[in-house]
C-alpha positions as CSV (number, residue, x, y, z in Angstrom):
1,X,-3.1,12.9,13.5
2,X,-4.0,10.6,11.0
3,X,-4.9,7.6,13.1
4,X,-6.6,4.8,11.4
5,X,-8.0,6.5,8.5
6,X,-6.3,5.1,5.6
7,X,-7.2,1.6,7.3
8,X,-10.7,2.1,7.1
9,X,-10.2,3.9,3.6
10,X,-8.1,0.7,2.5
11,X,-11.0,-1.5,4.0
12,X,-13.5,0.6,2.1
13,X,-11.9,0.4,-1.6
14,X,-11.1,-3.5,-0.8
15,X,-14.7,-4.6,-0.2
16,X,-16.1,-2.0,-3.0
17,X,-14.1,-3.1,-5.5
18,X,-14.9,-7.3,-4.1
19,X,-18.3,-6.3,-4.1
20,X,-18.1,-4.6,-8.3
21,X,-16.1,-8.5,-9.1
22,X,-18.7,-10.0,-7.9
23,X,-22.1,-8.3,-9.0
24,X,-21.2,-6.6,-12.2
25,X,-21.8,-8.4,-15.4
26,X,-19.7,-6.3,-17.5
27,X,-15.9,-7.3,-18.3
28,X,-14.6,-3.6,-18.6
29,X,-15.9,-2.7,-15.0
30,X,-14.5,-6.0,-13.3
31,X,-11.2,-5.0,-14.7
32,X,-11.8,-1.7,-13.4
33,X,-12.6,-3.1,-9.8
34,X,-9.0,-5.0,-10.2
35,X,-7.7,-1.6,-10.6
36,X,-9.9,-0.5,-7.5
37,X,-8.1,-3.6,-5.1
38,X,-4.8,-3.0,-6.1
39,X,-5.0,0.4,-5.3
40,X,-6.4,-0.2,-2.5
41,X,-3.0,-2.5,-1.4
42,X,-1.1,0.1,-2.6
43,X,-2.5,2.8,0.0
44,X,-2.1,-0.3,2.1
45,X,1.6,-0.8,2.0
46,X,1.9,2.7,2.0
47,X,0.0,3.2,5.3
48,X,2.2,0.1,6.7
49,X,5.2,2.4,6.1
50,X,4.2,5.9,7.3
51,X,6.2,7.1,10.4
52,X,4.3,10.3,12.0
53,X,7.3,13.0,12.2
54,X,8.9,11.0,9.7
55,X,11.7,12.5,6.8
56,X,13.0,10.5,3.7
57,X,14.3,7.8,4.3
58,X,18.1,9.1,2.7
59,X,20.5,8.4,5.9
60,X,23.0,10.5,5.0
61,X,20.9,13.4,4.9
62,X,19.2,12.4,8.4
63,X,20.7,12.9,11.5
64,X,21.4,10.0,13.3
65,X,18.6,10.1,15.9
66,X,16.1,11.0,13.0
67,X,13.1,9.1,12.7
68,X,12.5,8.4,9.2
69,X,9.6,6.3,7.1
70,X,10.0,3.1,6.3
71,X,11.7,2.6,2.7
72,X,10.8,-1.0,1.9
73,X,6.8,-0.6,1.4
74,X,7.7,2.8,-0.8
75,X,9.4,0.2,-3.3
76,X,7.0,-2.7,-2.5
77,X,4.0,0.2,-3.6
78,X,6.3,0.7,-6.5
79,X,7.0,-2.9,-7.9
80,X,3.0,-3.1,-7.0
81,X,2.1,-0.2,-9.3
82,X,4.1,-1.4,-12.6
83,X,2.5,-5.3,-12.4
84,X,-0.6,-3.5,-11.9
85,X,-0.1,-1.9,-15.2
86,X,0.9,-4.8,-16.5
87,X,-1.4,-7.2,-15.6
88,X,-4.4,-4.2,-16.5
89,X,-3.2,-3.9,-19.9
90,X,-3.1,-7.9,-20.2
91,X,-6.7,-8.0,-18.7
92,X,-7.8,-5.5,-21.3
93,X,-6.5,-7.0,-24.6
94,X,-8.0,-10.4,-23.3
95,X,-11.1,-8.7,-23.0
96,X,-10.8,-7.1,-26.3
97,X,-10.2,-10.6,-27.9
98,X,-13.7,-11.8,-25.8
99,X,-15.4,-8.7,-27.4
100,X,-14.1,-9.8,-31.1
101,X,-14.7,-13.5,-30.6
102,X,-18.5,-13.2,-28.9
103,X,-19.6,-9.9,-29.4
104,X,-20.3,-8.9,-26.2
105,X,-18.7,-8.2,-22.5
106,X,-21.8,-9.4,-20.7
107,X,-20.9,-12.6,-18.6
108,X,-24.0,-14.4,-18.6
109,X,-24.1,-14.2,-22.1
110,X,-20.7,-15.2,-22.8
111,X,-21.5,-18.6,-20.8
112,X,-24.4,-18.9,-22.7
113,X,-22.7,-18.4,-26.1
114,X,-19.9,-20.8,-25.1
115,X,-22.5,-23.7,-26.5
C-alpha cells in the first residue's frame, strides 16, 4: 500500500527546498531550490490523482465498471513541468545578466554593490 508516503515525501522536498530559498546566499542554488518546490507540486498533483487498482485513464479501453486514475492532475503535472522549464531557464539567464553586471551571485554582496 502506498498510504501517505508521497505526502510526507511532498512535505519533505517543500520545506527543504523553503528552507535552501531562504538560507542560501548563492543565486544558482536558490534557483535550484525553485526547481526543488515545483517538483515537489508536481509529485503533489500526481499523488492527488493516484487511484490504488487504477488503469489509464483511456475509457474505451476500460470496462465500464473499471476504476481508473484520475486524468486531470496527469495534465495539470504536465502544463506544471513545461512553465517550470520555462520559468528555470528565465531565472537562469537573469542570473547570468546579475553575474555579468556585479560579478558575483552572492546576495549580500549584490545589496551591498547596488550603492
Amino acid at each position: 500500500m502506498i498510504g501517505n508516503a508521497p505526502f510526507f515525501v511532498v512535505g519533505l522536498l517543500f520545506l527543504g527546498g523553503l528552507t535552501a530559498i531562504f538560507i542560501e546566499k548563492n543565486l544558482i542554488k536558490i534557483a535550484i531550490a525553485i526547481g526543488i518546490i515545483s517538483s515537489a507540486v508536481n509529485l503533489f498533483l500526481v499523488a492527488l490523482g493516484y487511484r490504488a487498482g487504477g488503469t489509464a485513464p483511456i475509457h474505451f479501453l476500460a470496462g465500464e465498471r473499471t476504476v481508473m486514475v484520475l486524468p486531470t492532475p496527469q495534465a495539470m503535472t504536465l502544463t506544471a513541468i513545461v512553465i517550470s522549464l520555462a520559468t528555470t531557464a528565465f531565472l537562469l539567464s537573469l542570473i547570468m545578466l546579475v553575474y555579468r553586471h556585479y560579478g558575483t551571485l552572492d546576495v549580500d554582496e549584490i545589496r551591498r554593490l547596488r550603492g
